[in-house]
DSSP file (Angstrom, degrees, kcal/mol; ACC not computed):
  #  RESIDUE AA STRUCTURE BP1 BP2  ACC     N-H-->O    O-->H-N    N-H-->O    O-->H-N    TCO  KAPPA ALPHA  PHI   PSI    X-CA   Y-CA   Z-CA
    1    1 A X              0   0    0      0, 0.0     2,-0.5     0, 0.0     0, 0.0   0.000 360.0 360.0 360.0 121.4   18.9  100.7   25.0
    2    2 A X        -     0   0    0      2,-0.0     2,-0.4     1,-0.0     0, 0.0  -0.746 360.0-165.0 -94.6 124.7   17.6  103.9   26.2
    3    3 A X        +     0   0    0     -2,-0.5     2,-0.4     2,-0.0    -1,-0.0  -0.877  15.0 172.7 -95.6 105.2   14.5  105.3   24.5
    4    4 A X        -     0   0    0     -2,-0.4     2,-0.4     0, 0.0    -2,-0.0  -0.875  32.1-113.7-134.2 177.8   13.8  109.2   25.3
    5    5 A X        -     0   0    0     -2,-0.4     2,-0.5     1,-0.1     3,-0.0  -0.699  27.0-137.6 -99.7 134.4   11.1  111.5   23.7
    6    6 A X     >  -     0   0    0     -2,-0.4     4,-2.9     1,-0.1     5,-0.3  -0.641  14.2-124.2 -86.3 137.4   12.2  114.1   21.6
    7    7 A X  H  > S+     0   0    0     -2,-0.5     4,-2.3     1,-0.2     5,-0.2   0.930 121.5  53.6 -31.3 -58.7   10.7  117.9   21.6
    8    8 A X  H  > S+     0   0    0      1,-0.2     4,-2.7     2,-0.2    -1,-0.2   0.878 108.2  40.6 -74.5 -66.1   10.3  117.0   18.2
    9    9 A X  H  > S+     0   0    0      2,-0.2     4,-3.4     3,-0.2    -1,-0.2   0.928 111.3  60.9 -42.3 -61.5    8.2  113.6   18.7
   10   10 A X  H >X>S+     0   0    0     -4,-2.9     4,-1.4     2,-0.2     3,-1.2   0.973 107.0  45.9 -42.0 -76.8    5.9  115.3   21.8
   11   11 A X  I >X>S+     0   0    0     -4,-2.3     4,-4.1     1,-0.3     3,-1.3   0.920 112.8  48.3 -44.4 -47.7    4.6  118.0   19.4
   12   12 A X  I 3<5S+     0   0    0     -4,-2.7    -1,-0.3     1,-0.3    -2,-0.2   0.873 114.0  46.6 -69.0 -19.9    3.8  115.5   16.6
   13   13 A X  I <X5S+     0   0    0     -4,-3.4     4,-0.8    -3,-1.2    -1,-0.3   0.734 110.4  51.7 -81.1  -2.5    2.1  113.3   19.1
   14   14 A X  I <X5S+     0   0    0     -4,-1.4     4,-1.7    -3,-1.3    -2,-0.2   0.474 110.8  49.1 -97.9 -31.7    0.3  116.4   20.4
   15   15 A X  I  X<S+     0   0    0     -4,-4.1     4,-0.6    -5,-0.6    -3,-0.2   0.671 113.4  49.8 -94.7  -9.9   -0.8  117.1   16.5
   16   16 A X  H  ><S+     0   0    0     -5,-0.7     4,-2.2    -4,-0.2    -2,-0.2   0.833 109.8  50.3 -89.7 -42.2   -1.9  113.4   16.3
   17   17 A X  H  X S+     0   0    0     -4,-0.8     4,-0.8     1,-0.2    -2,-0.2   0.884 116.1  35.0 -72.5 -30.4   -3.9  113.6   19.4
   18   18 A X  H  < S+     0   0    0     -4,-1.7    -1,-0.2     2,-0.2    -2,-0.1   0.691 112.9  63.3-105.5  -1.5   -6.1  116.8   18.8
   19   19 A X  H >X S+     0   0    0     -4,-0.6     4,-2.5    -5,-0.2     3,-0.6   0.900 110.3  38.3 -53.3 -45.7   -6.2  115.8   15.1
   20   20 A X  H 3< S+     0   0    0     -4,-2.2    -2,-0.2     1,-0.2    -1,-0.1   0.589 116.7  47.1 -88.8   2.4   -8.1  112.6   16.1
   21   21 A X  T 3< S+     0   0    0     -4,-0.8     4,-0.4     2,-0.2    -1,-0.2   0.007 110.3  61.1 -88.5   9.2  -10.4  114.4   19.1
   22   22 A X  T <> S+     0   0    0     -3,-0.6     4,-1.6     2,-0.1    -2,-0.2   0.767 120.3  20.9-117.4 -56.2  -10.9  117.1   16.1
   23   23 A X  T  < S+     0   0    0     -4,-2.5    -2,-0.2     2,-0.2    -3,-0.1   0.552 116.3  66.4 -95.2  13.2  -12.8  114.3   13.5
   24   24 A X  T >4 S+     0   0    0     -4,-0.1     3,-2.2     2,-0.1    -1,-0.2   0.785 107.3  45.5 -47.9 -58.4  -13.6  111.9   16.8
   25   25 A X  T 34 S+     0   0    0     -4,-0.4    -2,-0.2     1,-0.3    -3,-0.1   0.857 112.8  48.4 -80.9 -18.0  -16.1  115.3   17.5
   26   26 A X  T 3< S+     0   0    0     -4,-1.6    -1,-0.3     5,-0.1     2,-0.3   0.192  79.5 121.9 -89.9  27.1  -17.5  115.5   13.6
   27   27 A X  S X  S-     0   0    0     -3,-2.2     3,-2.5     1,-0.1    -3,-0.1  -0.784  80.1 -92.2 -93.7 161.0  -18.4  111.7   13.4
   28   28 A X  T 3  S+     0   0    0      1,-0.3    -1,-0.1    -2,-0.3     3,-0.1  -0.028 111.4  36.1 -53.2 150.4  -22.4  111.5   12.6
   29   29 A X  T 3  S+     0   0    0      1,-0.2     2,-0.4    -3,-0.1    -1,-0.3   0.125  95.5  88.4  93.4 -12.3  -24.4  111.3   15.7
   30   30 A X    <   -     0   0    0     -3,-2.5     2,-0.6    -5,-0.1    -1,-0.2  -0.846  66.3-135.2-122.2 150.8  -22.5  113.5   18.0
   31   31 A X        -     0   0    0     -2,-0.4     3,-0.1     1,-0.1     6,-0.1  -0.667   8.0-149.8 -93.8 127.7  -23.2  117.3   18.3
   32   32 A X  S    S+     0   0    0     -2,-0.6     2,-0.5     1,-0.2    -1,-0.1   0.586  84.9  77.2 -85.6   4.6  -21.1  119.5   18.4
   33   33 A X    >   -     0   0    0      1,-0.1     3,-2.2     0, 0.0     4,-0.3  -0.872  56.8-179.8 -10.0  39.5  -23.0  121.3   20.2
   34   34 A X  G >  S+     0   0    0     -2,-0.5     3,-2.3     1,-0.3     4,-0.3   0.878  77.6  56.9 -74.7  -7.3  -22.9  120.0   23.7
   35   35 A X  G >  S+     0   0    0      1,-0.3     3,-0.7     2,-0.2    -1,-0.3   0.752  96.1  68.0 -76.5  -1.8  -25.3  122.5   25.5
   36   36 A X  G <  S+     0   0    0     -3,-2.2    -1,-0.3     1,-0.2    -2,-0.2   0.882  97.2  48.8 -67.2 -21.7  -27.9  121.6   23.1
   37   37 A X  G <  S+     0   0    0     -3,-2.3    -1,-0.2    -4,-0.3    -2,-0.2   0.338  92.0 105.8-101.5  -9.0  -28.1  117.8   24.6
   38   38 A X  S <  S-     0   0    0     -3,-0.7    59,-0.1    -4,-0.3     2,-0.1  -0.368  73.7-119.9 -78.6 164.0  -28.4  119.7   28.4
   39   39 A X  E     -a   97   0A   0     57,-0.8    59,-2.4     1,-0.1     2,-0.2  -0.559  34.3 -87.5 -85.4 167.7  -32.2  119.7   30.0
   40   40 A X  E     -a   98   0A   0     57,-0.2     2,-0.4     1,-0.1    59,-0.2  -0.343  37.1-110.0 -73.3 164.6  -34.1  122.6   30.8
   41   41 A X        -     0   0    0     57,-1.9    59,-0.2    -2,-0.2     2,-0.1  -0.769  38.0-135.7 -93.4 147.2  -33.7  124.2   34.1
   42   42 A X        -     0   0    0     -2,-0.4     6,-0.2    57,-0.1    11,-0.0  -0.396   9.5-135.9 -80.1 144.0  -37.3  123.5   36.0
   43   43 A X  S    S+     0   0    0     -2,-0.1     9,-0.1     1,-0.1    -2,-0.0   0.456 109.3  61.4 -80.2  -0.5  -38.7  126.4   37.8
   44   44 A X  S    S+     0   0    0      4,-0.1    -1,-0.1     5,-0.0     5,-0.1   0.563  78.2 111.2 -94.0 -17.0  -39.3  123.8   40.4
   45   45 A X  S  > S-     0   0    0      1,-0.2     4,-3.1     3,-0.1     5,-0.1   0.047  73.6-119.0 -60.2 167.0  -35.5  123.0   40.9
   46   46 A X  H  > S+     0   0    0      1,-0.2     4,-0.5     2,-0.2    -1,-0.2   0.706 110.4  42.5 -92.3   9.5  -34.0  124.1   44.2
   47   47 A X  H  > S+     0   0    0      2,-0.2     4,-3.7     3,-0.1     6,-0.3   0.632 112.2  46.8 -99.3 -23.1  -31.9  126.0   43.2
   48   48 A X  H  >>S+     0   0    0      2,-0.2     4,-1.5     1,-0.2     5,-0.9   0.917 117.9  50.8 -69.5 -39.7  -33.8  127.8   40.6
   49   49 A X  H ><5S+     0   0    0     -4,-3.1     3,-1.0     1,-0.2    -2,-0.2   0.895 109.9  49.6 -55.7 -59.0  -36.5  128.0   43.5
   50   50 A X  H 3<5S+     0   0    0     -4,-0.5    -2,-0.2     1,-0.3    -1,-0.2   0.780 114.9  50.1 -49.8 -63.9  -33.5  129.4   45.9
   51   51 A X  H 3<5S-     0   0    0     -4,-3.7    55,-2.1    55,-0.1    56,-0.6   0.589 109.5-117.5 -54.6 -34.7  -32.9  131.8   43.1
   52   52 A X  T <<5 +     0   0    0     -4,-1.5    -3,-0.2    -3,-1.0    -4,-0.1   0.188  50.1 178.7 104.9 -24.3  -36.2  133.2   42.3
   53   53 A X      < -     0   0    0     -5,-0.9     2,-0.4    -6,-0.3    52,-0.2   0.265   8.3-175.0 -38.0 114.4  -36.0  131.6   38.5
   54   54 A X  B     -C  104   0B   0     50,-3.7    50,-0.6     1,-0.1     3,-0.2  -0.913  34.7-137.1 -93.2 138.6  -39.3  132.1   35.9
   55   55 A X  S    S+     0   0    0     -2,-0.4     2,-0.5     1,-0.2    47,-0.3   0.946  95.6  26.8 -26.1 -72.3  -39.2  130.5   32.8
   56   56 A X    >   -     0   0    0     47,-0.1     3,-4.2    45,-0.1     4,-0.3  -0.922  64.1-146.7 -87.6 100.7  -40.6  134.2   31.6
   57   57 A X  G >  S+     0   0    0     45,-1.4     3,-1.6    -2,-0.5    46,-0.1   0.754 102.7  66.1   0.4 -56.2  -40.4  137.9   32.9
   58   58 A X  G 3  S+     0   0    0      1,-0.3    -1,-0.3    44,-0.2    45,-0.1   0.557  95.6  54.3 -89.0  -5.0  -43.2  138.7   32.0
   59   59 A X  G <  S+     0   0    0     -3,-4.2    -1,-0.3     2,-0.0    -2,-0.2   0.497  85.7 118.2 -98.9   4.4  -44.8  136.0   34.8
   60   60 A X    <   -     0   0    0     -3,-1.6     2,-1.0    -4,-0.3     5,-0.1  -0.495  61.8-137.2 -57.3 134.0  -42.6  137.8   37.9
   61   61 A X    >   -     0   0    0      3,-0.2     3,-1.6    -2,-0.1    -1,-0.1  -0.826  12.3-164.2 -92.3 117.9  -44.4  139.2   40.4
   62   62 A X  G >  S+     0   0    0     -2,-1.0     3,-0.7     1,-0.3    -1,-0.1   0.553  86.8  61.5 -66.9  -3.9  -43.1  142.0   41.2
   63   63 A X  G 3  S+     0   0    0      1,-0.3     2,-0.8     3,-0.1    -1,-0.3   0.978 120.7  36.7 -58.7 -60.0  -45.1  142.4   44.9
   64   64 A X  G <  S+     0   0    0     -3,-1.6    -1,-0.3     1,-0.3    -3,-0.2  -0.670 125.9  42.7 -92.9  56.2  -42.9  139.0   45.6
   65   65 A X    X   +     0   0    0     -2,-0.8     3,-0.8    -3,-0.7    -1,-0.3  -0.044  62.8 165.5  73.1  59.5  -39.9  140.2   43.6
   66   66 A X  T 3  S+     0   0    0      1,-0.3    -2,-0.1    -3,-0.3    -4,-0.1   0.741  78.5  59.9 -76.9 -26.6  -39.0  144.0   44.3
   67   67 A X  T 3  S+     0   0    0      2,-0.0    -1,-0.3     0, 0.0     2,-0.1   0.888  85.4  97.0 -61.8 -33.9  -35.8  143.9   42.8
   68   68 A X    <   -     0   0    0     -3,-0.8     2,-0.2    -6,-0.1    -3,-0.1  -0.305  50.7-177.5 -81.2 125.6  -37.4  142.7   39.2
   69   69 A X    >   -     0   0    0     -2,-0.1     3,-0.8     0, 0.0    -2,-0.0  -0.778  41.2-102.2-133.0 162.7  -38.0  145.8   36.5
   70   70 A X  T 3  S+     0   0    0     -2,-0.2    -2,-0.0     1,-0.2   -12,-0.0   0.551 115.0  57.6 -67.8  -7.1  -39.5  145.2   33.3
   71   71 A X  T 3  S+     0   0    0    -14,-0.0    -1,-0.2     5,-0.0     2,-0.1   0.644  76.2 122.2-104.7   0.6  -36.5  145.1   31.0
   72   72 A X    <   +     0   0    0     -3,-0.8     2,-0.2   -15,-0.1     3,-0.0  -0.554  32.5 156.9 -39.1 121.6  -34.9  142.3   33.1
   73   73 A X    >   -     0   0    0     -2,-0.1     3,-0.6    32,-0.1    31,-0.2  -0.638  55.7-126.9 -83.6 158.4  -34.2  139.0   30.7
   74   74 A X  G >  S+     0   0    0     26,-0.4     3,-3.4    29,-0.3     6,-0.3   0.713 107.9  71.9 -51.6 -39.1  -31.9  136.6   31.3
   75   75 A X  G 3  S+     0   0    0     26,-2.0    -1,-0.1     1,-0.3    10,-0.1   0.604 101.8  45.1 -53.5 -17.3  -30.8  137.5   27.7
   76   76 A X  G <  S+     0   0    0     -3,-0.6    35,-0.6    25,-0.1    -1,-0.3   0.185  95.6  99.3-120.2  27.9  -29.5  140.5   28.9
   77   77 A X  B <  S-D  110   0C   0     -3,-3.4     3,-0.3    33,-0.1    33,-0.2  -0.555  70.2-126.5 -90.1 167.5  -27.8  139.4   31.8
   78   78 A X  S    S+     0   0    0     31,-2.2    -1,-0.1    -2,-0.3    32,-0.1   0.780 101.5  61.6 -74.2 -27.7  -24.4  138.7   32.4
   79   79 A X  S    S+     0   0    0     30,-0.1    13,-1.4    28,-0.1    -1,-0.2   0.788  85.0 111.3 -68.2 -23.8  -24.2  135.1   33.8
   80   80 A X  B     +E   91   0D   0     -6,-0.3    11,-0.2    -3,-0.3     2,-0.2  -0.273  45.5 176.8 -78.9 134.1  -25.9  134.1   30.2
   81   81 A X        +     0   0    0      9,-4.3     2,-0.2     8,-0.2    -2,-0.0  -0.540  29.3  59.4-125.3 174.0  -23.5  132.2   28.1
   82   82 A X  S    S-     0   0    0     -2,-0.2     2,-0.7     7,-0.1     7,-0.1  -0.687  92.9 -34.0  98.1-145.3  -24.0  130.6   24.7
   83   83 A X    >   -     0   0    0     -2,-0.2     3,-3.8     2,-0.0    -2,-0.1  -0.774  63.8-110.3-125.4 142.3  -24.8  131.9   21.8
   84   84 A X  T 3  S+     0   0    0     -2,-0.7     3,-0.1     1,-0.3    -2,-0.0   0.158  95.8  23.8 -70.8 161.9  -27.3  134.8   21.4
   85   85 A X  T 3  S+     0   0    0      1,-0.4    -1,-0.3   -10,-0.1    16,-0.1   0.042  85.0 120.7  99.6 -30.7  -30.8  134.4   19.8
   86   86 A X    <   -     0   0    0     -3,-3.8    -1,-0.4     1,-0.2     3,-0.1  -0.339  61.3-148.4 -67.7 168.5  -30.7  130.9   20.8
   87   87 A X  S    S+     0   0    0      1,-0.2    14,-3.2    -3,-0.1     2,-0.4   0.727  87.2  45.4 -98.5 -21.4  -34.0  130.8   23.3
   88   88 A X  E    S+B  100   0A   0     12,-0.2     2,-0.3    13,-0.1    -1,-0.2  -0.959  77.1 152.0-118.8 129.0  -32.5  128.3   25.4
   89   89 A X  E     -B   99   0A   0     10,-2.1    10,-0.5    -2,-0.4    -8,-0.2  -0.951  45.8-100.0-165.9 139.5  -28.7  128.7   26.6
   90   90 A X  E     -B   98   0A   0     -2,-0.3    -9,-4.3     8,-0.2     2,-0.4   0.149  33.5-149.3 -87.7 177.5  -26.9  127.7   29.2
   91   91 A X  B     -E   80   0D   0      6,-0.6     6,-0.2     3,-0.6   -11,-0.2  -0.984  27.7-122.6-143.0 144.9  -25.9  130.3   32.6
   92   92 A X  S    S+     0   0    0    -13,-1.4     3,-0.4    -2,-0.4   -12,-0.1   0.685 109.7  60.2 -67.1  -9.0  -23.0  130.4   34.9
   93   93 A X  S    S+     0   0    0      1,-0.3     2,-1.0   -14,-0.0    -1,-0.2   0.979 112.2  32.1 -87.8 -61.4  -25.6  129.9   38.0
   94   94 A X  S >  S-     0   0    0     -3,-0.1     3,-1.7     3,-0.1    -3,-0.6  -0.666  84.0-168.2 -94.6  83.0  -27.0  126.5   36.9
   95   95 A X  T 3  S+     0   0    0     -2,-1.0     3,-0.1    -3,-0.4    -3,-0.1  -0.546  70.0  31.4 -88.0 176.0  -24.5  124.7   35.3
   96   96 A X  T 3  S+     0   0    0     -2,-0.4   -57,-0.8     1,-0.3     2,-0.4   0.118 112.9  78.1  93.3   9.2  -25.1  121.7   33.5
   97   97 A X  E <  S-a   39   0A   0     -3,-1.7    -6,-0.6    -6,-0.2     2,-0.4  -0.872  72.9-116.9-126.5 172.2  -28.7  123.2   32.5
   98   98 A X  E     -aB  40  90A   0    -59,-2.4   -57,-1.9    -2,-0.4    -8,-0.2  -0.890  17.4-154.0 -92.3 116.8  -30.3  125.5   30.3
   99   99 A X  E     - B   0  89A   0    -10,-0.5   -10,-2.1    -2,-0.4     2,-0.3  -0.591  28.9-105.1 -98.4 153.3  -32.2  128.7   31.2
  100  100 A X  E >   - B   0  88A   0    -12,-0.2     3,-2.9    -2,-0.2   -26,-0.4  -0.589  26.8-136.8 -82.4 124.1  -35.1  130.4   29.0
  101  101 A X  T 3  S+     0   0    0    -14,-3.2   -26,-2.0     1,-0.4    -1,-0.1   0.623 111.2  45.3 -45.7 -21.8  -33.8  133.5   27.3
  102  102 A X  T 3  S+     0   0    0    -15,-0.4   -45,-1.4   -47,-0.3    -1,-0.4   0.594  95.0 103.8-106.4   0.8  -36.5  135.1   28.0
  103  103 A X    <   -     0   0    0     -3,-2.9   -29,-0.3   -47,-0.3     2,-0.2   0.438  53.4-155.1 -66.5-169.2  -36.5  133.7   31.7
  104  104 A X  B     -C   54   0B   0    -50,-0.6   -50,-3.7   -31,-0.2     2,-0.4  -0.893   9.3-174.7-162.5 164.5  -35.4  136.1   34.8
  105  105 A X    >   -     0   0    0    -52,-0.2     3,-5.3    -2,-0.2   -53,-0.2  -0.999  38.1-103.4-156.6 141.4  -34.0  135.0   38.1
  106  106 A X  T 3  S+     0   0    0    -55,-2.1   -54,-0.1    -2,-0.4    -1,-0.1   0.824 116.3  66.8 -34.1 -46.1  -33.0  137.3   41.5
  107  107 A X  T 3  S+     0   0    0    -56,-0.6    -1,-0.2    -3,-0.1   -28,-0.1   0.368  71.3 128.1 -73.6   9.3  -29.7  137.1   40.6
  108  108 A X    <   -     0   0    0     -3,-5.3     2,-0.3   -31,-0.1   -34,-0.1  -0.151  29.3-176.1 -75.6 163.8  -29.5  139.1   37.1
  109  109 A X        -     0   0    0    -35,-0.1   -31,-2.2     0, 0.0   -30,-0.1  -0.992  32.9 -92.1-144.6 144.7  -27.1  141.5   36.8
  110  110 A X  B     -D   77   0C   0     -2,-0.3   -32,-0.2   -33,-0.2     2,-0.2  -0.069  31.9-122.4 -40.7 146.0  -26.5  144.1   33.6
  111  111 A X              0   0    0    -35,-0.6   -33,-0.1   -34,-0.2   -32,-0.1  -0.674 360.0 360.0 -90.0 153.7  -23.9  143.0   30.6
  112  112 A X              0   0    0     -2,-0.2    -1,-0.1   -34,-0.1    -2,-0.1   0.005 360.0 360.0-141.8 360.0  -21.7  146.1   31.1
């Protein structure tokens, strides 16, 4: 006896599967949220070192940093992703960490 999967069968296992990844992600204890659970990025990491990354602007120095004007944030750069206001959120140069909103790094570039 030959068993084969109907169009019809596929979708409803496809509506079974992201129904149960859908309340899997609302059970207590897990965030939905994952970039809240990432660390911050260290100004000591090597890439943030590599990069130029402060924690704050306002600590650049701009003798060692020529590129850096005052209205530079990471909040208003373009690699910064998440959602705005938050103070920590993550950026397409360091992933898996979080950068300070208020941070700057060599590499910003204008939201256009």
């Amino acid at each position: 006896m030959s068993h084969s999967l109907t169009r019809r069968d596929a979708l409803k296992s496809l509506g079974l599967l992201v129904g149960t990844a859908t309340a899997a992600a609302a059970l207590p204890g897990r965030s939905p949220h994952a970039a809240e659970a990432l660390p911050h990025l260290s100004p000591t990491d090597p890439t943030a070192t590599a990069l130029g990354y402060h924690d704050s602007a306002q600590t650049v120095d701009v003798k060692a940093f020529p590129t850096f004007k005052s209205n530079q944030r990471c909040d208003d750069c373009l690699q910064l992703q998440g959602k705005a206001g938050d103070p920590w959120r993550p950026c397409n140069l360091f992933p898996g960490k979080l950068v300070n909103a208020g941070g700057w790094c060599r590499v910003w570039t204008a939201k256009s």
